[in-house]
C-alpha positions in Angstrom: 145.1 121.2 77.3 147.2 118.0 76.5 145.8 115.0 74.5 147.2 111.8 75.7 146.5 109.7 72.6 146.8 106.2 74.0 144.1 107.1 76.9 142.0 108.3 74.2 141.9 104.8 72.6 141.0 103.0 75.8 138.7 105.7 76.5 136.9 105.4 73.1 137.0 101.4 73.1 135.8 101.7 77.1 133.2 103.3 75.8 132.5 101.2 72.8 132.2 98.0 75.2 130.0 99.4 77.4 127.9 101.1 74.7 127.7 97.5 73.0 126.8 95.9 76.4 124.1 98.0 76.7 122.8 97.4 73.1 122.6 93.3 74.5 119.7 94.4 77.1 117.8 96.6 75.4 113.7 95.8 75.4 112.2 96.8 72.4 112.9 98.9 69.1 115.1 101.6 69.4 118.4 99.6 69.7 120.2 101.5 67.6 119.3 105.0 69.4 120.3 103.5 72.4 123.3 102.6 71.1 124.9 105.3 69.4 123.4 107.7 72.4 125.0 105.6 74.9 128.3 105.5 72.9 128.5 109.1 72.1 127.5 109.9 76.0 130.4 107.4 77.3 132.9 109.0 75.0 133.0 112.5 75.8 132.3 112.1 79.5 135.6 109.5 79.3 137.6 111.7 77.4 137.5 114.3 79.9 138.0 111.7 82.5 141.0 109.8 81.3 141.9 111.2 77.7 142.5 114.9 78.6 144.9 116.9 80.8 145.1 120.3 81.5 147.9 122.5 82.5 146.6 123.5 85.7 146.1 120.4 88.6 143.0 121.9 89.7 141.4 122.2 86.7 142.3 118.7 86.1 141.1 117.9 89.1 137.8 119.4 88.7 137.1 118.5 85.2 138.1 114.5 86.6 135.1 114.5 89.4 132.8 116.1 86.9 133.5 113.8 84.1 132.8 110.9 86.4 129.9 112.1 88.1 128.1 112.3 84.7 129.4 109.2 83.4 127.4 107.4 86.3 124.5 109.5 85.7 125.0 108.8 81.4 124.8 104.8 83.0 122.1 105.4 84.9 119.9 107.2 82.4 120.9 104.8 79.8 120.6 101.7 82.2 116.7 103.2 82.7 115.9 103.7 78.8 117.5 99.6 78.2 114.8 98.7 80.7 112.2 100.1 80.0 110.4 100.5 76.3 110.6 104.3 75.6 109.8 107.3 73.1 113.0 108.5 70.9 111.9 112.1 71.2 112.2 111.5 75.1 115.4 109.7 75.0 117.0 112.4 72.8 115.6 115.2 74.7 117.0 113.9 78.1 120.1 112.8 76.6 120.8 115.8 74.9 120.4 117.7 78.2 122.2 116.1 79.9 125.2 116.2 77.0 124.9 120.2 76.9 124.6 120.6 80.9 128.0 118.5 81.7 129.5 120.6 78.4 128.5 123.9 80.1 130.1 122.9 83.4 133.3 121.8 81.5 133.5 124.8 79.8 132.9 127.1 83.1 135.8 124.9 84.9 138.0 125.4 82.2 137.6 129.5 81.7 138.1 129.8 85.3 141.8 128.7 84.7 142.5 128.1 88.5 
């Protein structure tokens, strides 16, 4: 696993921008939550995307389209919970799942070292 440093930056201030966008559309309280769940969300799902490459293509490969498949899915979820006023316990829950779901398929794809 290789850590390109300057994609880690434009993944982190991608993330950061979009994260902050999100924080201008919010309806109601829970701006904040939003926020930081978005940000943290955007950041590891980007990292894998852009920051990170591993010594085998396919792996790469893999990790790549499952990065970005849950990046759209982190927008989506987060795009709902800006719309719409919501409970925090719901938006951490749902969040969260989704967080430890794409970790557990990262970490499968990687220990398969194909």
């Amino acid at each position: 696993m290789k850590v390109n440093f300057i994609r880690t930056i434009l993944a982190i201030g991608i993330s950061a921008l979009v994260a902050y966008g999100f924080n201008l559309f919010i309806i109601g309280e829970n701006k904040i939550l939003l926020t930081i769940g978005s940000f943290i969300l955007f950041v590891v799902t980007l990292l894998f995307t852009i920051g990170i490459n591993f010594t085998l293509s396919r792996t790469t490969t893999n990790i790549r389209v499952v990065s970005t498949i849950f990046f759209a899915i982190s927008i989506l979820v987060n795009l709902s919970f800006s719309i719409a006023p919501f409970k925090v316990e719901w938006y951490i829950i749902f969040s969260g799942l989704i967080l430890l779901i794409y970790l557990l398929i990262i970490y499968s794809i990687f220990n398969k070292r194909q």
